[in-house]
C-alpha positions as CSV (number, residue, x, y, z in Angstrom):
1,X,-34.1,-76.8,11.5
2,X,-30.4,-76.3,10.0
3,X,-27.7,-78.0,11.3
4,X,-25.8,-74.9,13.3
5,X,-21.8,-75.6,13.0
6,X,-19.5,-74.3,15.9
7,X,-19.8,-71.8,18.4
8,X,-22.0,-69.2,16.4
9,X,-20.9,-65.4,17.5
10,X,-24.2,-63.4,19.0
11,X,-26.0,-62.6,15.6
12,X,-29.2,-60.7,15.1
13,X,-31.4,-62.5,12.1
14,X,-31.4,-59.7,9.6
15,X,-27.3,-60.7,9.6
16,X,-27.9,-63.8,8.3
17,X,-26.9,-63.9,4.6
18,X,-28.7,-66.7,2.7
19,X,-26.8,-68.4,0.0
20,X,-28.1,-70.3,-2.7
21,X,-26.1,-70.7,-5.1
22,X,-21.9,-70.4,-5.5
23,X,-21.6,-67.8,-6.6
24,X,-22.6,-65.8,-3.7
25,X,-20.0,-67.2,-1.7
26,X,-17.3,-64.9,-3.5
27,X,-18.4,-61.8,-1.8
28,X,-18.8,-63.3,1.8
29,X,-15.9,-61.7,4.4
30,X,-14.7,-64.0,7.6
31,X,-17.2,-63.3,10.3
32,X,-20.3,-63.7,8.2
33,X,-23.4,-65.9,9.6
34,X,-24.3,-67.9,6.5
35,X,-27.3,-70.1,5.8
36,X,-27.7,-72.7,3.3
37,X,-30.2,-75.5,2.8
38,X,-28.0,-78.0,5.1
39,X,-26.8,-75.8,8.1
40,X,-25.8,-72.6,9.4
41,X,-22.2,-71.3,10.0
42,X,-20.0,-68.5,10.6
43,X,-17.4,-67.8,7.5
44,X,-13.8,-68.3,7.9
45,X,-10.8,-70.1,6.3
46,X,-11.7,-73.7,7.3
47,X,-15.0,-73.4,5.2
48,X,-14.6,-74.2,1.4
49,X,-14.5,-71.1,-1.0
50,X,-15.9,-71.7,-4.8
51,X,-12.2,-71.1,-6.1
52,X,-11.0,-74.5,-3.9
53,X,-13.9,-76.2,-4.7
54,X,-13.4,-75.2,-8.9
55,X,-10.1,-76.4,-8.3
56,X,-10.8,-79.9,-6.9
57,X,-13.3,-80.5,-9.7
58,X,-10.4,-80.8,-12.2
59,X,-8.6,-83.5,-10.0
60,X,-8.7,-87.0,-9.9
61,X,-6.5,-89.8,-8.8
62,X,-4.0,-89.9,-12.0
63,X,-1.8,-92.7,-9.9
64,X,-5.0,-95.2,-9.9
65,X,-6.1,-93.8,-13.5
66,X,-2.8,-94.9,-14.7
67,X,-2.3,-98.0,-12.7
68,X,-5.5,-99.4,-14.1
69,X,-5.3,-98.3,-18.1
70,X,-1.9,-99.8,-18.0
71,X,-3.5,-103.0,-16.9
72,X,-7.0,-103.3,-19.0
73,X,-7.6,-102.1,-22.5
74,X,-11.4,-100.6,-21.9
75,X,-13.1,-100.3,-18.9
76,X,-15.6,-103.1,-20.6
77,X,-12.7,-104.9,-20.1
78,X,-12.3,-105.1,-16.2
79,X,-16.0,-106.5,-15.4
80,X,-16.1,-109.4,-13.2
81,X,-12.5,-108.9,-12.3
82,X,-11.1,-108.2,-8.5
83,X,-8.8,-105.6,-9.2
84,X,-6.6,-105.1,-6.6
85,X,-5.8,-109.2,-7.3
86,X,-5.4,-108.1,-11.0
87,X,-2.8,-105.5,-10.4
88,X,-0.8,-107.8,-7.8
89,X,-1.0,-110.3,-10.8
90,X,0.6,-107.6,-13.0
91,X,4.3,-107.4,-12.0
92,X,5.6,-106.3,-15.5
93,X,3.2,-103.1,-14.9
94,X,5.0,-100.3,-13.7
95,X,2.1,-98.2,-13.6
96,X,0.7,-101.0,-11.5
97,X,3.5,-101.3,-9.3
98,X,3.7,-97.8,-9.3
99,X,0.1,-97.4,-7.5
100,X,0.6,-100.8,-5.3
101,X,3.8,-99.3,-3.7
102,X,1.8,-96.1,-2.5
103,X,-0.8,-98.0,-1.1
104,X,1.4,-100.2,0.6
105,X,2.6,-97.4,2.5
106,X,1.2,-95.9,6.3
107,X,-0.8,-92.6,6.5
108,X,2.0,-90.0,7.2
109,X,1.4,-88.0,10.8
110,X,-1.7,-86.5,11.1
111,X,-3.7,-89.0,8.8
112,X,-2.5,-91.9,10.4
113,X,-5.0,-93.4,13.4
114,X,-3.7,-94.4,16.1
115,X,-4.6,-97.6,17.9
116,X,-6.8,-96.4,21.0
117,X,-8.8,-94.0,18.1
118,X,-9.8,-97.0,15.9
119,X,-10.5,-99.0,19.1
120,X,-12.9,-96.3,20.2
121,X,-14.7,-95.6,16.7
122,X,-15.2,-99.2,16.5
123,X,-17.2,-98.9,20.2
124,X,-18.6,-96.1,19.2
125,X,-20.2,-97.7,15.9
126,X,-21.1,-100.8,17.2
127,X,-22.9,-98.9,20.3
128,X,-24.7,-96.4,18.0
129,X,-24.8,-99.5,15.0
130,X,-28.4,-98.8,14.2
131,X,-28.9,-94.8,14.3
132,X,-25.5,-94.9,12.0
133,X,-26.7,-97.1,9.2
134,X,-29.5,-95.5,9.1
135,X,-27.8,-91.5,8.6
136,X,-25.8,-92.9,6.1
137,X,-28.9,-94.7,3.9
138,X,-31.1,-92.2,4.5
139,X,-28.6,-88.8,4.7
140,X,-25.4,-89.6,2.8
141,X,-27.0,-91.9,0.4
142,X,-30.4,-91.0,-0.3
143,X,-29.9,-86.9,0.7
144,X,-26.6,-86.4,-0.2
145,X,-25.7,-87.7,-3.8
146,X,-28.7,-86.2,-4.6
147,X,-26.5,-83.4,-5.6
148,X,-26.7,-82.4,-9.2
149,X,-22.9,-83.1,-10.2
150,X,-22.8,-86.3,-8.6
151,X,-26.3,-87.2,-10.5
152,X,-24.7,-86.6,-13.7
153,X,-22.1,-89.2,-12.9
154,X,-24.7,-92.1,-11.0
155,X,-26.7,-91.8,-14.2
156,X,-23.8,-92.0,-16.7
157,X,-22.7,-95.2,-15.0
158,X,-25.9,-96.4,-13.7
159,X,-25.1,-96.2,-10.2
160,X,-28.1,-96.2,-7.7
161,X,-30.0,-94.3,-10.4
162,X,-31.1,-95.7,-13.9
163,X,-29.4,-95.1,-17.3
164,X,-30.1,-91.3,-18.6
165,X,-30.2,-91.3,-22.3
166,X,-27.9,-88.2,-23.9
167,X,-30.9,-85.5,-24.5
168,X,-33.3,-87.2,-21.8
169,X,-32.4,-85.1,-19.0
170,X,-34.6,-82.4,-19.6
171,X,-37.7,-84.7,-19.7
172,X,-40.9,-83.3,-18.4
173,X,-41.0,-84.0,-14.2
174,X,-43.8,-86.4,-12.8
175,X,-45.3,-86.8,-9.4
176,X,-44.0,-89.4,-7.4
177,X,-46.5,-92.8,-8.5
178,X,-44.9,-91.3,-11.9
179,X,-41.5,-91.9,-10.6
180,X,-42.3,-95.3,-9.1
181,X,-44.2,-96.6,-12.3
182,X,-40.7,-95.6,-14.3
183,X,-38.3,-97.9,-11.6
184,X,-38.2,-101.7,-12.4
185,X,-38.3,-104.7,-10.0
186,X,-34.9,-105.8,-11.8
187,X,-33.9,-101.8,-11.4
188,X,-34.7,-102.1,-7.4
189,X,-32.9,-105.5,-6.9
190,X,-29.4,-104.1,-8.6
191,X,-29.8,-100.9,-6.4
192,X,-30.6,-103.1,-2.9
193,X,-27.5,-105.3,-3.9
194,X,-25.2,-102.6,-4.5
195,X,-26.2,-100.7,-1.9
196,X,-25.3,-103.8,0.4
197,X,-22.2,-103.8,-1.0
198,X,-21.5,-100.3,0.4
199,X,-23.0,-101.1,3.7
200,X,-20.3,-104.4,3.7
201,X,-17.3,-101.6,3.1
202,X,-18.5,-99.4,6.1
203,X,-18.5,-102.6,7.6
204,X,-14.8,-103.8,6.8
205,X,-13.9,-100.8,7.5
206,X,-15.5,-100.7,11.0
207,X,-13.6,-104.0,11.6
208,X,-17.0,-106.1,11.9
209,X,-15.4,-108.7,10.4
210,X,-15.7,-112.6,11.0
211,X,-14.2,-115.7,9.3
212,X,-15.6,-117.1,6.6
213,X,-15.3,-119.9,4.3
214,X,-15.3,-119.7,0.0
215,X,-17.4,-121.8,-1.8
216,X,-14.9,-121.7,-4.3
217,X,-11.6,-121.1,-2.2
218,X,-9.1,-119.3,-4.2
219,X,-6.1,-122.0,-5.4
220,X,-2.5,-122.2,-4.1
221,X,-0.9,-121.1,-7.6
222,X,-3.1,-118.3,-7.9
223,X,-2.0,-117.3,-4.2
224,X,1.9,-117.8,-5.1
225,X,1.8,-115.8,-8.2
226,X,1.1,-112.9,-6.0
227,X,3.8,-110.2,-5.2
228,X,2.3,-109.4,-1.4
229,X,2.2,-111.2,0.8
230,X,-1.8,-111.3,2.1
231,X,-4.0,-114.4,3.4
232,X,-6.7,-114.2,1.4
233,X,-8.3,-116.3,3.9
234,X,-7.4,-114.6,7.3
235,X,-9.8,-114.1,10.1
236,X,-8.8,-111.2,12.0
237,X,-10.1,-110.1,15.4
238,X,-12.1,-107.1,15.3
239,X,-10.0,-104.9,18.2
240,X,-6.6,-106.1,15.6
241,X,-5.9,-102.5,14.1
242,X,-3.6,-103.7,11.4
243,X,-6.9,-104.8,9.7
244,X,-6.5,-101.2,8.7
245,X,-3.5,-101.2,7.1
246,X,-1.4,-102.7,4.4
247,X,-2.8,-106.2,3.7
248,X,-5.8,-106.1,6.2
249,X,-9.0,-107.1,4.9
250,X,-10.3,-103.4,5.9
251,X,-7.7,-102.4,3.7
252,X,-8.2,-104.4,0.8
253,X,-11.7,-103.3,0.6
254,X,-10.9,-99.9,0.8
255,X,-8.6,-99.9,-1.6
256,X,-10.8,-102.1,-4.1
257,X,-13.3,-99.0,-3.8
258,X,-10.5,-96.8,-4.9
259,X,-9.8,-98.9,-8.0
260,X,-13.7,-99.0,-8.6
261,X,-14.1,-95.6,-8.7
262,X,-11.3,-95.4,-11.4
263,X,-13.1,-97.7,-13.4
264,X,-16.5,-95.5,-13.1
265,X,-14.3,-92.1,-14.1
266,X,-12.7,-94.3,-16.6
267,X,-16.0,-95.1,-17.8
268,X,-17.7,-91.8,-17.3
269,X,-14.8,-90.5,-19.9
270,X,-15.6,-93.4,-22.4
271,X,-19.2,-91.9,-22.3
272,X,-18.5,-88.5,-22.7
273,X,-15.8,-89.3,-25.6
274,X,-18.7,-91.4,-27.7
275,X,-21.4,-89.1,-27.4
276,X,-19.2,-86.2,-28.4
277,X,-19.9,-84.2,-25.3
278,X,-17.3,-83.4,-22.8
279,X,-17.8,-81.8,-19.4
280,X,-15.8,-79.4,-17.0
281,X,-13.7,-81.3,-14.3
282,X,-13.1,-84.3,-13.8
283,X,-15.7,-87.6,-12.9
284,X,-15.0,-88.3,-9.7
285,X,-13.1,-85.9,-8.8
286,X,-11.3,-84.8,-5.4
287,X,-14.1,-82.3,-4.7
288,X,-16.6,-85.8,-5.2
289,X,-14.5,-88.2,-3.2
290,X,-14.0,-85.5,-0.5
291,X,-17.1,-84.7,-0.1
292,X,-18.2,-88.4,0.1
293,X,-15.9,-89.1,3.0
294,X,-17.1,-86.4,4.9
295,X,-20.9,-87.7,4.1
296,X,-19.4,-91.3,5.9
297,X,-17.6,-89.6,8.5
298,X,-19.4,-86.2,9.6
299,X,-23.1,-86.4,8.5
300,X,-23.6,-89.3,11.0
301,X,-22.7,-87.2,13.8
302,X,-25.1,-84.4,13.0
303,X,-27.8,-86.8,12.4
304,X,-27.2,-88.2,16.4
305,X,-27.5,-84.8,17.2
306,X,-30.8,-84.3,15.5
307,X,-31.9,-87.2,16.8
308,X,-30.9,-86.3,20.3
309,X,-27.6,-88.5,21.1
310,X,-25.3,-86.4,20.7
311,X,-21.6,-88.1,21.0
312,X,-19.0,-87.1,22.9
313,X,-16.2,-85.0,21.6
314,X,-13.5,-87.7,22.3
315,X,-15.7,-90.8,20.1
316,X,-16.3,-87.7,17.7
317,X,-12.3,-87.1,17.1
318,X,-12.1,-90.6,17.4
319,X,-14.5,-91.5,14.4
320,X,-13.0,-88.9,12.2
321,X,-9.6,-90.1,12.7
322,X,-10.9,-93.2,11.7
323,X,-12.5,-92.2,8.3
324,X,-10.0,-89.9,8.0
325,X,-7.0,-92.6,8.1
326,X,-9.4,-94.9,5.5
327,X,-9.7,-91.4,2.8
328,X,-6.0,-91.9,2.7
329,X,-6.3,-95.4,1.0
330,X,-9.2,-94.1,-0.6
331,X,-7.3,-91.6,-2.9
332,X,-8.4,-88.8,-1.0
333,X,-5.6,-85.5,-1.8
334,X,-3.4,-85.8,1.6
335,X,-3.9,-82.0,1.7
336,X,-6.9,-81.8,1.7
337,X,-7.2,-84.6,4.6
338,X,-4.8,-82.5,6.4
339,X,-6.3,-78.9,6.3
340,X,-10.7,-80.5,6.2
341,X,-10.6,-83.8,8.3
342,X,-8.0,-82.7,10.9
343,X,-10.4,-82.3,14.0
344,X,-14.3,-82.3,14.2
345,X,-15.1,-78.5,13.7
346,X,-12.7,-78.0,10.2
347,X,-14.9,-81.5,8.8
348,X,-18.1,-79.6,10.0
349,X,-17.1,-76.7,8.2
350,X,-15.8,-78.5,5.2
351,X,-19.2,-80.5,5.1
352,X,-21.3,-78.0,5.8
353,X,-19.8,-76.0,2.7
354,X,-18.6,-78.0,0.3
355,X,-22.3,-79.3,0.4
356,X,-22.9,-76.0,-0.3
357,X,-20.8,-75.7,-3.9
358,X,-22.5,-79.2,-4.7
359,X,-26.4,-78.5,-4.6
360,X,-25.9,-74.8,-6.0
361,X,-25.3,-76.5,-9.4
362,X,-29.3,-76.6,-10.3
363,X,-30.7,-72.9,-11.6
364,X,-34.1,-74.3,-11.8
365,X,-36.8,-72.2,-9.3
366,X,-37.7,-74.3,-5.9
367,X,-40.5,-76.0,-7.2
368,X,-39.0,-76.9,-10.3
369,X,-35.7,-78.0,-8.7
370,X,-37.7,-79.9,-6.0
371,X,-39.2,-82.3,-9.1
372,X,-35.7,-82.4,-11.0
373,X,-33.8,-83.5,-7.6
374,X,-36.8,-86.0,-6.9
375,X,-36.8,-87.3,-10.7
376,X,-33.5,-87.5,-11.6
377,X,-31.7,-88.3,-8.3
378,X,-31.4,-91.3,-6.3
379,X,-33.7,-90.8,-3.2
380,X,-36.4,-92.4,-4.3
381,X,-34.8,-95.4,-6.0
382,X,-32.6,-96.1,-3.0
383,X,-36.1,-95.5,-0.7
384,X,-37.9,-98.3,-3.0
385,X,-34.7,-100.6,-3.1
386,X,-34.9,-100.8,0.9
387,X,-39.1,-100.8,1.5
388,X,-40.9,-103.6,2.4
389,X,-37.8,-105.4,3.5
390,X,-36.6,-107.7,6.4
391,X,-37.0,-107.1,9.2
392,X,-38.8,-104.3,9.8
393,X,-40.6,-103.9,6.3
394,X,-40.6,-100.8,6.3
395,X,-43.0,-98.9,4.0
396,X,-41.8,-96.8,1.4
397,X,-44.1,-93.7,2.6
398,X,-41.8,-94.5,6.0
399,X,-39.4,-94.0,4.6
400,X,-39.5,-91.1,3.1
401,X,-40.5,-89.5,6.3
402,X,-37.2,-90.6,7.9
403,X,-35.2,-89.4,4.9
404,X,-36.9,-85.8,6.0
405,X,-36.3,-86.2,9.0
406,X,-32.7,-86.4,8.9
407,X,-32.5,-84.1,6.4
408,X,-34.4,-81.5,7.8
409,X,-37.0,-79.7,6.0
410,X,-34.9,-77.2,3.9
411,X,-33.2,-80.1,1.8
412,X,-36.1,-82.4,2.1
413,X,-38.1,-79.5,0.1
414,X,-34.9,-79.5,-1.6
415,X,-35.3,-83.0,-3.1
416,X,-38.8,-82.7,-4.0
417,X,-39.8,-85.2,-0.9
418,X,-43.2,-85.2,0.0
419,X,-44.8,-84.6,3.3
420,X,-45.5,-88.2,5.3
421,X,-49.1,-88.7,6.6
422,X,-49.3,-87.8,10.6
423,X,-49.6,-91.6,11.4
424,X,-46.5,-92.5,9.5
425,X,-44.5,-89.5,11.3
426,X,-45.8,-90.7,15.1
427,X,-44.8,-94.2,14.0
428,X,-41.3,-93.1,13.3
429,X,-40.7,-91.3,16.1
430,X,-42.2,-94.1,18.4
431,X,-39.4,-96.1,16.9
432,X,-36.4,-93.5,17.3
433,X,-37.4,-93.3,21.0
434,X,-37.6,-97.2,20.7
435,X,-33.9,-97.1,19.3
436,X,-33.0,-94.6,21.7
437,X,-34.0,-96.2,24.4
438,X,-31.6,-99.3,23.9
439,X,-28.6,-97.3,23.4
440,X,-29.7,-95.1,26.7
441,X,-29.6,-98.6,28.4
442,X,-26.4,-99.4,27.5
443,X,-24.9,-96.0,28.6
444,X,-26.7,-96.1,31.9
445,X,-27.7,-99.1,33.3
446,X,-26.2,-101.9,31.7
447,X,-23.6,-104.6,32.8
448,X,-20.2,-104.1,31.0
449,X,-20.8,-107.6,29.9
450,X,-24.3,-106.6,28.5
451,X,-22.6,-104.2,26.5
452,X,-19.5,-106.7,25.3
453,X,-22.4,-109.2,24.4
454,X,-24.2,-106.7,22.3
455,X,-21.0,-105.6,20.8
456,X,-20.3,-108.9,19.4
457,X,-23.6,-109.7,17.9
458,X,-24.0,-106.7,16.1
459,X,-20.2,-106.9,15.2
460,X,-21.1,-110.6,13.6
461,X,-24.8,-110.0,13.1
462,X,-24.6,-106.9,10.6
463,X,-21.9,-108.4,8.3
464,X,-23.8,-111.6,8.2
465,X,-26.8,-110.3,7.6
466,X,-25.3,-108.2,4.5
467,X,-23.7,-111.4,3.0
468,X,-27.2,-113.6,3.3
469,X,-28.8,-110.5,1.5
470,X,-26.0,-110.5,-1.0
471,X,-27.3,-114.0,-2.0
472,X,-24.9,-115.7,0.7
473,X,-21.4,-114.0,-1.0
474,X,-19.1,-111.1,-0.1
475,X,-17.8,-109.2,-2.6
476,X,-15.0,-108.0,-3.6
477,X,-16.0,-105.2,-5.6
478,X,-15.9,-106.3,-9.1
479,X,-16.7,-103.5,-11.9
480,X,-20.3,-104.9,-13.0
481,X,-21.6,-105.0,-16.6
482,X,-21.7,-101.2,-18.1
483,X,-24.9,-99.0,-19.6
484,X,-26.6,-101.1,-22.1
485,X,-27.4,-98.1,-24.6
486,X,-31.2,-98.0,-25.8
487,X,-32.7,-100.1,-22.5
488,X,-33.7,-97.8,-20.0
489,X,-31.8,-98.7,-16.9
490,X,-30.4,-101.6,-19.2
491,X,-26.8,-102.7,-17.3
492,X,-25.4,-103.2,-14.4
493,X,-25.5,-106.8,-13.3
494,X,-22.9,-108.9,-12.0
495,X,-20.8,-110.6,-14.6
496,X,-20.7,-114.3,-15.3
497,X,-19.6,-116.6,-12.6
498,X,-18.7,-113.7,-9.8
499,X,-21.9,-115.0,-7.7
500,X,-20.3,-118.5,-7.8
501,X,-16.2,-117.1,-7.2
502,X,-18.0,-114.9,-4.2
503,X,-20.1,-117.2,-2.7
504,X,-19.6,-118.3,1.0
505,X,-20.8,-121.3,3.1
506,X,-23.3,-121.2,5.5
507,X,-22.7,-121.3,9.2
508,X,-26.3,-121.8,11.0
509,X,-24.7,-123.2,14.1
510,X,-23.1,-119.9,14.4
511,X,-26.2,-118.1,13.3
512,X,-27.9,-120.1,16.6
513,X,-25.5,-118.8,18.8
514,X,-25.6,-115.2,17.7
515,X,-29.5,-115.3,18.0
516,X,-29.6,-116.8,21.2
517,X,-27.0,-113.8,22.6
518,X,-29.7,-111.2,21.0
519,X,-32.7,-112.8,23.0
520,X,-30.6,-113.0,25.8
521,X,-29.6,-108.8,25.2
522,X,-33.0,-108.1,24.9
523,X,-34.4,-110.2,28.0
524,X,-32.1,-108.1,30.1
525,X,-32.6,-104.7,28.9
526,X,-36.7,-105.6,29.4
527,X,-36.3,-107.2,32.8
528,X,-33.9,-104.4,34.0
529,X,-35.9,-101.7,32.8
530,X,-39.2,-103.7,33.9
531,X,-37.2,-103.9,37.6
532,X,-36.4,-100.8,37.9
533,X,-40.3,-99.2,36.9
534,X,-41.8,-101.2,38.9
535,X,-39.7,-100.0,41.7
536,X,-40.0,-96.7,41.2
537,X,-43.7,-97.0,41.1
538,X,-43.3,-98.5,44.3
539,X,-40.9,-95.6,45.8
540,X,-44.0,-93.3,44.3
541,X,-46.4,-95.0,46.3
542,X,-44.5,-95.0,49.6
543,X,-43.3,-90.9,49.3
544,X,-47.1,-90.2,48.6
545,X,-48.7,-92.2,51.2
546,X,-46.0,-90.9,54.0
547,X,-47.1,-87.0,52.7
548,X,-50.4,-88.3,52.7
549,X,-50.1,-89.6,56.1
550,X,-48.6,-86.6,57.4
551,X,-50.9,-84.6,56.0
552,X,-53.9,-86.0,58.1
């Protein structure tokens, strides 16, 4: 079932126009019921017409292009390096400075969050923590840079997807043990780390941050020679919204992604350059970076719908705003951000559509597509990297089915996913109703203090948990080691010594306490919900032995 955007006009179903491909977007009118693979909408100006979407593909984010090829000689030359420290370093730069002054500004009005929105997305996160890390592994991740265009750039940077040599693409497609035979351990382990490191920006972003102590704690010099003033050390409280702005931690992250994804354009360029083969647009590009905010920031709201918790329209605006506020750091065009992001129904439509321009770019039939998507794309690398995992270990044929799931079965067949056995499907759902369930409690029955409790351990918990998986480190998202040429899926690893500048002590006291608080979450919900069935049995009993009584 398609994701149906807005307030669809009565339609009869021989109306319905299904697109596949751009190109039949240019002779839609306002008014028409479309159909693609992800949803179904009504056509009018907030949706995403092929001209705006051509025109993104040739823009970039010249300020951060400039900024960093002012500062490094290659893009070889940047690995291992924090750049947002680098260009700080950099005060003769005016390139640099150029790109550090515009970040150092506040959103203008209408991008900027205000403080009661980023208090509510944060409740909203932490209360629906689970279902939303999950839409954004299984949807946004593993569905949606499936897309063909982004493919072409994962590959050429290795990114979630190994190393594509030039003239390999067209290789003959292969069932799925195929597929798996062709991914390495060493393959898996770089896509589960970087991976976590995406999951640790959503969670900077989300404020679920907690102190934490360097190994290696960065030295007083290196601090002064700094033109900013930030604590690289602070420990900011999570409901603090200036985490979110200039010199916050959720800041710095965000704009260390923006300085990444210069470095992968940069290096996407380098690529095309050498091998003599230039593309259309722009690596990268606005139309990429836009669409992946909207996969962070709208996708997880349809995928609560599907999976029946649908949020309310205020934590919905709020949420947005949120994302929307952290695309502005993120180099996101402010006009675009503006006219797409501005409420709930323009990012549907923008989602819903833009999706649309990005998986049109494949001319192969279904079947064949279905293989290319499944070969070439990231779903199932990112599925093994996650399988067989703590805690849950998770199977790899679960989840697939999940990834379905959420997709729904258009874009699942799509991607080439196959069907999940009917044990593996009843298993899933027993554990979405299991999920379900807790959040239910929490909007129903529980104590505020329940709820506080539950905040804060899934507040400390997740980011935790992220840093012990990242080998006890958080990152600062360092470029890591390019495409080693010849080696399939050859690059890619951190460079020398980041592990060690990363690293972070252990706190088990602290990981005692937050353990203890889950039990004691858990205990509760049980013992409530235990209480309360047993007294409605009870009720049961009495209502049916007075009819019973009155009866005879």
């Amino acid at each position: 079932m398609r994701q149906r955007i807005g307030n669809l006009r009565a339609f009869d179903e021989s109306e319905i126009k299904h697109i596949r491909h751009s190109e039949d977007t240019r002779t839609l009118r306002p008014g028409d019921i479309v159909e693609t693979i992800v949803s179904i909408c009504e056509w009018d100006a907030d949706c995403v017409s092929l001209e705006m979407s051509e025109s993104w593909r040739g823009e970039g984010d010249p300020l951060c292009d400039r900024a960093l090829r002012d500062v490094f000689s290659s893009a070889s030359s940047s690995v291992g390096k924090d750049l947002l420290r680098t260009l700080e370093e950099h005060t003769d730069s005016e390139a640099a400075q150029a790109f550090l002054d515009e970040v150092h500004q506040a959103p203008p009005a209408g991008i900027l969050a205000s403080d009661e929105e980023i208090a509510l997305a944060q409740e909203f996160f932490l209360d629906n923590a689970i279902q939303i890390m999950q839409a954004l592994l299984h949807y946004s991740l593993a569905g949606g840079f499936s897309s063909p265009r982004i493919v072409r750039t994962l590959e050429a940077v290795s990114y979630l997807v190994p190393h594509v040599r030039k003239g390999a693409e067209g290789s003959s497609a292969g069932d799925l043990s195929t597929i798996l035979a062709d991914i390495s351990k060493e393959s898996t382990d770089r896509t589960f780390s970087r991976l976590l490191e995406t999951f640790q920006f959503v969670l900077d972003v989300m404020g679920c941050l907690v102190s934490a102590r360097p190994v290696h704690p960065i030295s007083q010099d290196l601090k002064d020679t700094h033109t900013r003033n930030v604590d690289y050390e602070r420990s900011q409280d999570s409901d603090d919204i200036a985490y979110l702005m200039p010199g916050g931690e959720g800041w710095r992250s965000t704009v260390r992604v923006r300085l990444l994804h210069g470095v992968a354009r940069w290096r996407v360029e380098e690529r095309w350059a050498r091998e003599g083969d230039p593309q259309a647009g722009v690596p990268v590009s606005q139309e990429h970076m836009a669409a992946t905010l909207a996969a962070f920031s709208t996708a997880p709201i349809w995928c609560l719908n599907r999976l029946g918790m649908p949020p309310s329209s205020v934590h919905t605006s709020a949420y947005l705003a949120l994302w929307r506020h952290v695309g502005f750091y993120l180099g996101v065009s402010p006009a675009i951000l503006h006219r797409h992001f501005h409420s709930p129904h323009t990012a549907d439509k923008f989602l819903a559509t833009a999706a649309l321009h990005l998986f049109s770019d494949d001319t192969s039939p279904p079947s064949e597509g279905g293989q290319r998507a499944l070969r070439r794309g990231p779903t199932i690398p990112i599925l093994v990297a996650v399988s067989d995992r703590a805690p849950l270990h998770n199977t790899l044929t679960y989840n697939i089915a999940l990834t379905a799931h959420l997709l729904g079965p258009a874009l699942a067949t799509h991607l080439g996913l196959p069907p999940a056995p009917l044990r593996v499907r009843i298993r899933m759902h027993a554990l979405l109703a299991l999920q379900r369930a807790e959040v239910m409690f929490g909007v129903w029955c529980a104590r505020a203090a329940w709820r506080a409790k539950r905040r804060t351990v899934l507040r400390e918990g997740m980011a935790r948990s992220v840093r012990w998986n990242l080998g006890q480190r958080r990152t600062t998202f360092r470029p890591r080691t390019g495409v080693r040429e010849g080696e399939a899926g050859g690059g890619g690893e951190l460079a020398a010594g980041v592990g060690e500048e990363e690293a972070i002590e252990r706190d088990p006291a602290r990981a005692k306490v937050l353990g203890r608080m889950w039990r004691e979450v858990w205990v509760e919900m049980v013992a409530v919900c235990a209480v309360v069935g047993v007294s409605g049995l009870v009720l049961v009993y009495m209502v049916l032995r007075l009819v019973l009584t009155t009866m005879l």
